[in-house]
SEMARSE-904744 format. One record per residue: residue in three letters; x, y, z of N, C-alpha, C in turn. Coordinates in steps of 0.2 Angstrom, whole numbers, plus 5000, padded with zeros to 4 digits. Layout:
% SEMARSE-904744
AlaXYZXYZXYZ
...
% end
This chain:
% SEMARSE-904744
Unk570555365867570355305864570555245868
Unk571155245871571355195875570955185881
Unk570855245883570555235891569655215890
Unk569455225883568855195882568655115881
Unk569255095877569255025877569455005883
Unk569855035887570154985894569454995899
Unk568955035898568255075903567854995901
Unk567655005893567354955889567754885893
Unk568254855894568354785893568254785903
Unk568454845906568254825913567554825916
Unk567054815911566354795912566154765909
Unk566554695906566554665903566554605906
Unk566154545911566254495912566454425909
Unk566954385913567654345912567354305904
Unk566654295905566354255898566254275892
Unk566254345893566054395887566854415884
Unk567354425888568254435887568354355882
Unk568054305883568454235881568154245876
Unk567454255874567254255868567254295863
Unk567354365865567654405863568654385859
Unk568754365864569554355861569754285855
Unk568854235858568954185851568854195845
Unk568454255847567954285840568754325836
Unk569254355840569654395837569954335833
Unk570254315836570854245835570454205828
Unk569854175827569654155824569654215818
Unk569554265817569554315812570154335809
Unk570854345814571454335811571754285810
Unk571454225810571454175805571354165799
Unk570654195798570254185793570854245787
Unk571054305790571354355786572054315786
Unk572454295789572854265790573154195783
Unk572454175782572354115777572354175768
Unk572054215771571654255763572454295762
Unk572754325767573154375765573954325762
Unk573854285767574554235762575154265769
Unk575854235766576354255772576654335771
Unk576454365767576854415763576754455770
Unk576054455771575654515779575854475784
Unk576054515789576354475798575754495800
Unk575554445803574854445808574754445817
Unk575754415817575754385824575754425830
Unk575854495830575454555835574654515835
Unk574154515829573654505831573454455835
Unk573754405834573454315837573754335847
Unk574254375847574454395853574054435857
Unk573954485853573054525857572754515862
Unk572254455858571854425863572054375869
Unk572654355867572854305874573354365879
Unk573354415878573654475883573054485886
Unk572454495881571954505885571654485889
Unk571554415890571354345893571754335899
Unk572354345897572954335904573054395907
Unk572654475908572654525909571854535915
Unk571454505910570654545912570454475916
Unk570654425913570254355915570654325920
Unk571154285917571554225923572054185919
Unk572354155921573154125919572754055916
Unk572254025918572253975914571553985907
Unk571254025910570854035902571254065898
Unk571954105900572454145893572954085889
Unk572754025894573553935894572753925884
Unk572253915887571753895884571553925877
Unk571754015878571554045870572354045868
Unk572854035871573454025868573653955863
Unk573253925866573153855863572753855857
Unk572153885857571853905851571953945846
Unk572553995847572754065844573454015841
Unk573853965844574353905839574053875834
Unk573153835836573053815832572653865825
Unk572453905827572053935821572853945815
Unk573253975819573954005816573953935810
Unk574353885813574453825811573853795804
Unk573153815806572753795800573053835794
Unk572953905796573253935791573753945787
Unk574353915791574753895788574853825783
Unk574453765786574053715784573953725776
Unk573453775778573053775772573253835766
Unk573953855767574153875764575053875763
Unk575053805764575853755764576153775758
Unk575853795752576253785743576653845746
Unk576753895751577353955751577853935755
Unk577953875758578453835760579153815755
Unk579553835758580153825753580353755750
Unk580153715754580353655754579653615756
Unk579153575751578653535752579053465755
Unk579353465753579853395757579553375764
Unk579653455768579553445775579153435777
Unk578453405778577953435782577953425787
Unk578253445793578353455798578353545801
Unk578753575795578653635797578253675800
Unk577653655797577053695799577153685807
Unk577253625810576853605815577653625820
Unk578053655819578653645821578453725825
Unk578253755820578253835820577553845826
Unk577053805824576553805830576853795837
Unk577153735838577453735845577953785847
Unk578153815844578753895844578253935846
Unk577553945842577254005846576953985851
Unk576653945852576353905858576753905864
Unk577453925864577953935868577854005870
Unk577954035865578154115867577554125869
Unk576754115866576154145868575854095875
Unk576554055880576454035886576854075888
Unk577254095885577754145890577454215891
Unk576954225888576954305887576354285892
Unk575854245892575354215898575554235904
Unk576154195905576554185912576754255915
Unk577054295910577354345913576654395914
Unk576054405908575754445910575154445915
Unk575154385917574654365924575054355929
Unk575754345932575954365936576054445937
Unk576254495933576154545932575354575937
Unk574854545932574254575935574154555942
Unk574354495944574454465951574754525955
Unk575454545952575754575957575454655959
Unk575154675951574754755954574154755956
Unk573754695958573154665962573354665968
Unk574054635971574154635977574354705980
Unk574854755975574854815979574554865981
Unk573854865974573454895974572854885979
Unk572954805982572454805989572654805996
Unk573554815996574054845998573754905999
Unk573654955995573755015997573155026000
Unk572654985998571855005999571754976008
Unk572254956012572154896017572654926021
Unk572454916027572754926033573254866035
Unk574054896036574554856037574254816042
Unk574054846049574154806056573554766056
Unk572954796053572154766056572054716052
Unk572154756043571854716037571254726036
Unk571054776039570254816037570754856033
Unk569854906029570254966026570354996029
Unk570855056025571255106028570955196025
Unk571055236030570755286026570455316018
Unk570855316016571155306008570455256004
Unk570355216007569955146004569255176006
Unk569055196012568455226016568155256014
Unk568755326011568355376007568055366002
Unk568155305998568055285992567555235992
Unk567455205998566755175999566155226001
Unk566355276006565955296007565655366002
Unk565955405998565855425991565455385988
Unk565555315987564955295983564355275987
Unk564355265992563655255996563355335998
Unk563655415998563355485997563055465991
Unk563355445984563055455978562455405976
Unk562455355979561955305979561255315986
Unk561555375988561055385995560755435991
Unk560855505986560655535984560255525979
Unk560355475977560055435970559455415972
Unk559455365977558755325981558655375986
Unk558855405988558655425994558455396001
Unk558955346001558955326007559455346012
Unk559355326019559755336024560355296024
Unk560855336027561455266029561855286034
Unk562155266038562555296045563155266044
Unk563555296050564455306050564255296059
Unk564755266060564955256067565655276069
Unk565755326071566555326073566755326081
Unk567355276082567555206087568255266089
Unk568355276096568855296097569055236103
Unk569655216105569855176109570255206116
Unk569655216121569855256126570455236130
Unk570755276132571555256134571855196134
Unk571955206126572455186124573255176123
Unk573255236126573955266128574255236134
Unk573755186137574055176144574155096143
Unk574055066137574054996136574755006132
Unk574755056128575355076121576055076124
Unk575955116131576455146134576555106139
Unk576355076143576255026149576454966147
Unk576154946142576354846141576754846135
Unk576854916130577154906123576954906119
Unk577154926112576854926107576554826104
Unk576854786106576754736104575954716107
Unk575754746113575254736116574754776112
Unk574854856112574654906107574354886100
Unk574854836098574654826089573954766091
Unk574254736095573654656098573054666099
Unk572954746104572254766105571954806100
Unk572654846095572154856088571954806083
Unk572154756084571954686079571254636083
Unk571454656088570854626092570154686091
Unk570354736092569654786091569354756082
Unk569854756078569554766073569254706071
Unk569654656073569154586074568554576077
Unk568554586081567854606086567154636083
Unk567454716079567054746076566854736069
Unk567154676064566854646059566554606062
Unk566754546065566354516067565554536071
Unk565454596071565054606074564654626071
Unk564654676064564254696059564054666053
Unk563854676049563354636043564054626037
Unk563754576032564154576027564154666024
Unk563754676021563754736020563854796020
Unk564054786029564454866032565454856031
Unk565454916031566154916030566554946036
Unk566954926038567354926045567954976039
Unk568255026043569055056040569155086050
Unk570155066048570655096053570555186050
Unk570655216053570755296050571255336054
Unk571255286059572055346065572355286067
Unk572755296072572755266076572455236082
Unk572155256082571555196087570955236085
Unk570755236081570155256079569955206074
Unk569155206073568955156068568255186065
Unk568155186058567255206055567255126052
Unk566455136053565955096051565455126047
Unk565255096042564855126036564455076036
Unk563655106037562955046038562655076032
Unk562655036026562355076020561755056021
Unk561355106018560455096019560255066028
Unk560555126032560355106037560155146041
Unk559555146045559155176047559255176055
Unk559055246057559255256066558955186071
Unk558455146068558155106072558655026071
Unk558855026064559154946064560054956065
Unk560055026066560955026069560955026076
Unk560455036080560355026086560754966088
Unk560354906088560354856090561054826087
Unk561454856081562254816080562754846084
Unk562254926084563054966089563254926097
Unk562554906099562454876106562954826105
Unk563054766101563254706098564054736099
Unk564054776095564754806093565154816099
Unk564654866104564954886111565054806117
Unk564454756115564454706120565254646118
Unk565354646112565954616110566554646111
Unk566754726113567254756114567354756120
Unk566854786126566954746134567254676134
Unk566854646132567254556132567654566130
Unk567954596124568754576123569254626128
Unk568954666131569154716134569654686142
Unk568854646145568954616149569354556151
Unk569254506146569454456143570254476144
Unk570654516142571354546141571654596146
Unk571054596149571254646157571654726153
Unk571354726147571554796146571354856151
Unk571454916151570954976156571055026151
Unk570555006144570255046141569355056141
Unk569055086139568355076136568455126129
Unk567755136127567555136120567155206119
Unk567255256118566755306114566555306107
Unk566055306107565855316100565355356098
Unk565255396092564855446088564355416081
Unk563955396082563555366078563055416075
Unk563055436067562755496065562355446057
Unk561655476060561455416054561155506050
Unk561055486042561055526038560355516034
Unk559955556037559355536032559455586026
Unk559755646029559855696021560655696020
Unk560655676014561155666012561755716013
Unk562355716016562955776018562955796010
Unk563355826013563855886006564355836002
Unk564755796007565355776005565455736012
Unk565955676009566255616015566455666019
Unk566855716017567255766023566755796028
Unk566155796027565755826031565455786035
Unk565255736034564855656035565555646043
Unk565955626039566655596043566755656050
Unk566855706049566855776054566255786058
Unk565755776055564855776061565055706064
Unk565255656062565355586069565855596072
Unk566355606072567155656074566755676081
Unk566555736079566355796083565855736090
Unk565455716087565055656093565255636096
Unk565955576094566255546096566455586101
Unk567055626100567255686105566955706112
Unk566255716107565655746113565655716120
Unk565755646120565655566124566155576128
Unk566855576123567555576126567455656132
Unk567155696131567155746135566555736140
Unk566355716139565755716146566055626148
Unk566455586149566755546153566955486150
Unk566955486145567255426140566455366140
Unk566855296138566255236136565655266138
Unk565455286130564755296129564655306120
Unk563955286120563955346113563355366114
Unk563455406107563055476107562755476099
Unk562155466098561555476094561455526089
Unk561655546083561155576080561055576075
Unk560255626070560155606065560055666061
Unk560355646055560555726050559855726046
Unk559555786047558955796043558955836040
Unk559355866040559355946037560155976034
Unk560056016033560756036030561356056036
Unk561856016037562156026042562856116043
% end
């Protein structure tokens, strides 16, 4: 039941969430008025501002926390004769700002909270050194571009980037030089592809590109881009490496990412054995 409501509110967009929680707010009000003080209701006016500083953002949860004191507050208002003392009429309004305090406190702590599990979870999704993604993230993108390939039945291709002697910039000039030229590759290699494609680190000097809906004729011309920006930054840095790459475009859809991933691998390779900086072309039509 829980994992359906949390399914239901995460396809829920941020205007339909606020709507949604003023609609609650205003109805335990309405029960809040009818039921008298006897019933506690203050779990529920708290609900929906968890929710809001959960699902949405810290100042729309500041905002239904504001409305979730006043609605309380009418209700109290409008039903003052259970007041100990009618002397006071301040009470009502004393108690509003008491919970307008707690229902900022609980704002504060639970949108920093969602902050900080936003921040690990694209931590864990993100490559420490480059800040592309990281294996882990890759599979997960390219899982869903197999399932939406099989769906429409389009083509889409994987590039995979090996970084030829490597080992002699790592070991020769140091790591500190080694991390610069994997930061520089991967800069290079976004900047050279479409919004749409996805760059991931996967080894240590290895890197996949994932060209969704793309076709052996309009990868051509980025892989080229791809390889024209890597010389220049090659040269530019007087490293002494070059670039292999295995580019396998998919007209029939693999079996599995493991499979897709392992066919460009093998290409890659191919290149690396017949004398490094090149790549190697192919296209999956059939069942591999």
């Amino acid at each position: 039941m829980i994992s359906r409501i949390m399914q239901f509110l995460s396809k829920q967009g941020k205007a339909q969430l606020i709507l949604i929680a003023c609609a609650l707010i205003a109805g335990f009000g309405i029960v809040d008025y009818i039921t008298g003080p006897e019933l506690a209701l203050s779990i529920f006016y708290l609900l929906p501002i968890m929710l809001i500083a959960w699902w949405v953002d810290r100042r729309s949860a500041v905002y239904v926390s504001i409305m979730g004191a006043m609605v309380w507050l009418l209700a109290d208002v409008l039903s003052r004769e259970w007041y100990v003392s009618p002397s006071i009429p301040w009470i009502p309004y004393w108690n509003a700002v008491v919970r307008l305090g707690f229902f900022l406190t609980v704002t504060y702590i639970l949108s920093e909270l969602r902050q900080f599990a936003d921040r690990e979870a694209e931590r864990a999704r993100t490559d420490y050194l480059t800040k592309v993604a990281n294996l882990r993230s890759f599979y997960e993108l390219a899982g869903d571009e197999l399932s939406r390939a099989r769906r429409f039945k389009r083509p889409f291709t994987i590039a995979y980037l090996d970084i030829d002697n490597f080992k002699l910039v790592n070991d020769g000039l140091g790591h500190v030089a080694g991390d610069l030229l994997l930061r520089k590759v991967a800069e290079t290699i976004r900047s050279s592809i479409r919004i749409i494609d996805r760059l991931a680190r996967v080894g240590g000097d290895e890197f996949v590109v994932l060209f969704p809906e793309t076709g052996p004729d309009s990868v051509n011309s980025i892989i080229e881009r791809i390889q024209k920006g890597l010389r220049s930054v090659a040269r530019e840095n007087q490293w002494p490496i070059t670039f292999s790459m295995g580019v396998l475009t998919c007209v029939k859809t693999p079996d599995s990412v493991e499979t897709m991933v392992g066919l460009a691998d093998r290409l890659m390779y191919s290149v690396k054995a017949t004398g490094k900086d090149g790549v190697k072309y192919e296209i999956l039509d059939r069942s591999p």
